[in-house]
N, C-alpha and C positions, 0 to 999 in steps of 0.2 A: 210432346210436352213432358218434360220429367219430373218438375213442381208445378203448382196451382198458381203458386207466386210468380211465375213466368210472365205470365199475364195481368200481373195487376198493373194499372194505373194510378196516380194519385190527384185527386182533385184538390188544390190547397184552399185557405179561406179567401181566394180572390176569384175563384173560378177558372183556377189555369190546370190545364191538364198535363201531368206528367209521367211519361211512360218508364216504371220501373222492372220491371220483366223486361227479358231477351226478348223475348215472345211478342209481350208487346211492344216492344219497339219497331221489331220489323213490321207488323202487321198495321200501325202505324204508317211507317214510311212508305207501303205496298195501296197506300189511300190515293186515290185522285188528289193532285194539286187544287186546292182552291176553295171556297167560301163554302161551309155546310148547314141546314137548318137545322137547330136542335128542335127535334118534335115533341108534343107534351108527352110526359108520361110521369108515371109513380116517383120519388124521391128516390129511390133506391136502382133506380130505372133512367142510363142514359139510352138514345135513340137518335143518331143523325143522318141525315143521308145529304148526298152532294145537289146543291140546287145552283152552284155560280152566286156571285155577288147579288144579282137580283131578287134572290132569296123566291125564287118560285117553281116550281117541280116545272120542268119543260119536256119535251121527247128526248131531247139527247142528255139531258141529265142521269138517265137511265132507267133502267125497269123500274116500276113502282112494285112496293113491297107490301102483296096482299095481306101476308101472313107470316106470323114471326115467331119464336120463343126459344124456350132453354128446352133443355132434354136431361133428364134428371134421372132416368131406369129404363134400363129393355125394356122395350114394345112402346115405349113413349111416341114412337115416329106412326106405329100402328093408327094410332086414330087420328093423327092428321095426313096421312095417305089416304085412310078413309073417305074424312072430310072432303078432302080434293077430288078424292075419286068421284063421290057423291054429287059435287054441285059441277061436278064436270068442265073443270077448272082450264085454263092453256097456259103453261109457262113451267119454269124451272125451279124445282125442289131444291135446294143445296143444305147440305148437313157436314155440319164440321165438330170435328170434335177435340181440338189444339192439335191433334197430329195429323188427322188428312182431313183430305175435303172429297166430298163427293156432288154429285151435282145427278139428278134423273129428269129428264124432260118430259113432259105428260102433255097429252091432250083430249078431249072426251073422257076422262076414266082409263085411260090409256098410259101405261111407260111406251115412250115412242125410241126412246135413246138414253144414252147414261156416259158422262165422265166419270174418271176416278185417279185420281194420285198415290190407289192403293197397290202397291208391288203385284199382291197373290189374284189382286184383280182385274190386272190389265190383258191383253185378248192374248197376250202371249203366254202367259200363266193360267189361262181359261185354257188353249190347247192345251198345254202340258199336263195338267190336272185330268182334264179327260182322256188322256191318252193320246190325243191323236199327235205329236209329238214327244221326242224325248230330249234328253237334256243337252245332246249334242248336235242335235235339229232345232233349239232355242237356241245356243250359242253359234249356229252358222248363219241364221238370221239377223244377230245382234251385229257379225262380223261385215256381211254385207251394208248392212246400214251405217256401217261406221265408215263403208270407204267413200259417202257419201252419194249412197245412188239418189237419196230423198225421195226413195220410199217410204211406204208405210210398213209398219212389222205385215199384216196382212197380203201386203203387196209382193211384198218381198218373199217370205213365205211362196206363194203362188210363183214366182218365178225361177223360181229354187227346184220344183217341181214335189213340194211336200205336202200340200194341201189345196183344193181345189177352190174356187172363188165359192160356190155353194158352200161349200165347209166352213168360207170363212164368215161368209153371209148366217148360217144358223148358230156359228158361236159366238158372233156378236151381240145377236140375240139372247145367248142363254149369260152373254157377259151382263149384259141389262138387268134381267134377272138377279142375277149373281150382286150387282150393286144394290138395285132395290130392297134385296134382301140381310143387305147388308148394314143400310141405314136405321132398319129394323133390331138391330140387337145392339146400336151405340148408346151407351149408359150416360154419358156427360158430355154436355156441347148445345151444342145450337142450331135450329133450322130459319130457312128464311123462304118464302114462296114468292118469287118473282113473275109479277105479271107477263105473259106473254117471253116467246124466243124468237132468236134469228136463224132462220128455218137451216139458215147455211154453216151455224154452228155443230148441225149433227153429223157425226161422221156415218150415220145408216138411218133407216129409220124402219118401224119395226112397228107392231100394234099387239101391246102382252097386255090383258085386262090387270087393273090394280088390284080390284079385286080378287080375283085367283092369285096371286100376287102376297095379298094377305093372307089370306086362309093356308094356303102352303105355308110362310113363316111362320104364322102364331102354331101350327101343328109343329114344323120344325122345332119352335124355340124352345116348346113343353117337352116334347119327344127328346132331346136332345140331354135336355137338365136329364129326365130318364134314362137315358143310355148312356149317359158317363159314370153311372152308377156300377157299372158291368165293363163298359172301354173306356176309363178316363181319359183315353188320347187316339190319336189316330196314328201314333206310333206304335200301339202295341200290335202284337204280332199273332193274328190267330194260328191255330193246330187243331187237325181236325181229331176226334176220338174216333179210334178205329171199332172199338165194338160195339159202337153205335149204328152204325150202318151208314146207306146212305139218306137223305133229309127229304122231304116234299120235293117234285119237280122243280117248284118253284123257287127255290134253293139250290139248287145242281149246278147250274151252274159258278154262282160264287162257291161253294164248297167243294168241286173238284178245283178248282184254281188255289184254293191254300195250299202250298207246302211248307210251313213250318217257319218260310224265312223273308215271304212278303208281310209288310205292312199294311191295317188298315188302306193307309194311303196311298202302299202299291199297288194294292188289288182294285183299288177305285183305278185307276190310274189303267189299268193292265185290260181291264173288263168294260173300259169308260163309263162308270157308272157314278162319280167323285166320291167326296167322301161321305156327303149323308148317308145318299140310298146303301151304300158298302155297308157304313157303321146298321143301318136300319137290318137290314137283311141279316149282319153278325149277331146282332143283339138276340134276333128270335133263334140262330143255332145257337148260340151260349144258352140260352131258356130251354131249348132244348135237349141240350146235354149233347149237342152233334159236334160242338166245337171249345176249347177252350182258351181262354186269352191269355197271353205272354206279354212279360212286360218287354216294354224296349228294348234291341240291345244292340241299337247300333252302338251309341257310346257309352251308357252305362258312368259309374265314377263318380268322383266330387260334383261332376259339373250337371250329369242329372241330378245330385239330393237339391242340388240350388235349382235347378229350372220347375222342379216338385212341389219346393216350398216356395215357389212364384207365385205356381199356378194358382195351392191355394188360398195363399193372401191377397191374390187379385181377386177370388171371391168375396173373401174376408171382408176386403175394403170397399169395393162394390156395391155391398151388400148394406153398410153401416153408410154409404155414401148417400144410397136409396133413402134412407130412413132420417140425413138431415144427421148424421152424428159420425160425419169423418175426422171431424178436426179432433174431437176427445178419444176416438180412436186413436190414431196418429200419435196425442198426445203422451197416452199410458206408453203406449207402444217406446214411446223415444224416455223414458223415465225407464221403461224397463230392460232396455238396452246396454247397459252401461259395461265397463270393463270391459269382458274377451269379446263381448258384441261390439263395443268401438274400433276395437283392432281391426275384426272381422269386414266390418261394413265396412272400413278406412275408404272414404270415395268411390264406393259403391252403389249409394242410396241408403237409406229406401227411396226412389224415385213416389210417383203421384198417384199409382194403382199397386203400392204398395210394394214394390218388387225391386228386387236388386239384381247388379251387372253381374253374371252369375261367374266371368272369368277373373274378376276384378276379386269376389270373396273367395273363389278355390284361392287366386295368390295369395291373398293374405293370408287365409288360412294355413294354407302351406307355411308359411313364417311363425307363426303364431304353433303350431303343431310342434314344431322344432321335430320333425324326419320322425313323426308319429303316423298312423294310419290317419290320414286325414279322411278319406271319406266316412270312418265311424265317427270321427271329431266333429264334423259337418252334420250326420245325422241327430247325433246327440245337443247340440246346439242348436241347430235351424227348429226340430222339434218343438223344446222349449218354446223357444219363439212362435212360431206358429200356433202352437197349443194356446199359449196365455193372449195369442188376436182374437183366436176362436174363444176363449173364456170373454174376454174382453167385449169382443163384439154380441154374443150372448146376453150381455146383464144394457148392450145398450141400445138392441135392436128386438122387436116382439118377439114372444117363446115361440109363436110360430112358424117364423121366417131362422129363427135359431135352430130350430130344430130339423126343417128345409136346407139349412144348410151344412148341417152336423152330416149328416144322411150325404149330402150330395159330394161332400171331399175327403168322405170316409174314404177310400178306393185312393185316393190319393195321399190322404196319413200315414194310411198302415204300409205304404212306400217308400214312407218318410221314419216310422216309429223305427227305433234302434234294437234289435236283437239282445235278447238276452237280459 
């Protein structure tokens, strides 16, 4: 979703509904053919689901929908996992957020299985990530699948002779995981708890407590805000300090694995450890003076100052979105934009989390520079910008979550502030 607008509908004074977003339109068209009952709720509040002309919830009408709502800030998914976990619920989680859907199966207090629409989290990017392939063992899976054997990536995999059925069986499992914990950090969207599933919808089935489940995330999500504070990305590039010696046992081995020119991501990758435990583990040698962080460099240039100033106006906006005050955000935001920012953004956005098509503003830019240094032109301007969200978002979100969030994209400003 790249506007909010995507999605709106219009209800006129006759009660007809009209889909004016892209967005909505297909999601629309992607409905069951045929008769729906609008169920009561608040004025502000539609709710339908399909019951046929007869207007009566039947079996094949489909799952009844125990539990429902919006998601409005990280960890909002936390206390209805809970809840579910708790009353030890059977059926299907699904959480969407206009861009993907994900879907986790539970029963007893249990994730049993998980779908996802998400790229970094489907089981072929769960191997990659942990090591256990690489990118031209992803791509020869992809290629056999395309000659159409109708296999599965998994399947496939296995008969390639790259990974063993156990292999694929315990990263299915940490894919689960991997989803669950994923629904946990989606800021705006919506869940929906579906009674009961069709046991033949799972492609595995698996028994990971919710519980544990949570308590790992809500530790990640805090841990995390903290350790970006020191690795704002999982691109940057540790180096070890040599006259510091070697670190705790318990360190040796990520710290003999830096050379200067993997990434966060590599070294998850390389040690299969991903990226958390990698970043956890760099964090305490950085505190310790054993290691120190490098910025990026694979590309470097215009097109990092723009993925910089992404990053941190997707907190920016996030942030003020939590607090009920995006729109007047947005608003300053587009009043202050005007002249070399119109060129700039020329159909680039700001998309819906605030962010722009980072190759669309280098070109412009590039025009707009007329055969100047664009990437100081870029810093010097994006700056501005970002500077006056973070004021902006300041005077319209509490001093304490302003201050939460000054602290936490510091490391990513002074990336951004211009020399000299």
């Amino acid at each position: 979703m790249k506007h909010a607008q995507d999605e709106l509908v219009w209800v006129d004074s006759n009660g007809v509904v009209h889909p004016l977003g892209e967005s909505a339109g297909e999601q629309m068209k992607r409905r069951k053919d045929g008769a729906y009952r609008l169920l009561p709720t608040p004025d502000h509040v539609i709710f339908m689901r399909f019951t046929g002309q007869d207007g009566r919830r039947d079996e094949e009408d489909g799952a009844v929908v125990r539990l429902a709502g919006e998601i409005v800030a990280p960890g909002t998914m936390c206390d209805v996992i809970s809840l579910v976990a708790q009353a030890g619920w059977r059926g299907e989680l699904t959480v969407r957020d206009g861009e993907h859907n994900r879907s986790v199966f539970i029963e007893g207090g249990n994730a049993v299985s998980a779908r996802t629409d998400v790229e970094d989290e489907r089981i072929g990017r769960i191997l990659y990530r942990f090591g256990v392939i690489d990118e031209v063992q992803h791509r020869a899976i992809y290629d056999r699948q395309a000659q159409g054997s109708g296999e599965r990536y998994g399947e496939a995999g296995v008969e390639l002779g790259l990974f063993t059925h156990n292999q694929v069986f315990h990263y299915l499992a940490k894919q689960v995981e991997e989803v669950v914990l994923a629904t946990m950090t989606v800021a705006d969207g919506a869940y929906v708890f579906l009674d009961g599933f069709d046991e033949g919808a799972l492609r595995s089935r698996h028994s990971i407590s919710l519980n544990g489940l949570l308590m790992d995330g809500v530790t990640r999500m805090d841990e995390m805000r903290y350790f970006r504070q020191r690795i704002p990305s999982a691109d940057y590039v540790p180096e070890r300090v040599p006259e510091r010696g070697e670190p705790n046992a318990e360190f040796r081995g990520l710290w003999h694995a830096i050379d200067g020119l993997q990434s966060v991501n590599d070294l998850g990758r390389s040690l299969g450890l991903g990226e958390f435990e990698t970043t956890k583990q760099l964090f305490q040698l950085v505190q310790s003076k054993h290691v120190a962080m490098q910025r990026p460099r694979l590309r470097g240039g215009p097109l990092e100052v723009v993925e910089t100033a992404n990053a941190v106006l997707r907190e920016i906006h996030q942030q003020a979105d939590t607090a009920g005050k995006g729109t007047v955000l947005r608003q300053n935001l587009a009043s202050f934009a005007d002249g070399t920012y119109e060129m700039v953004f020329r159909e680039a956005g700001p998309y819906e989390k605030g962010t722009f098509h980072s190759q669309r503003v280098v070109d412009n830019a590039r025009t707009v520079a007329m055969g100047g240094n664009v990437e100081k032109f870029l810093k010097e301007l994006l700056y501005d910008y970002v500077s006056f969200a973070l004021f902006t978002a300041g005077g319209l979100v509490k001093r304490v979550k302003d201050q939460g969030l000054g602290k936490q994209v510091e490391p990513l400003m002074s990336r951004l502030r211009p020399l000299g």
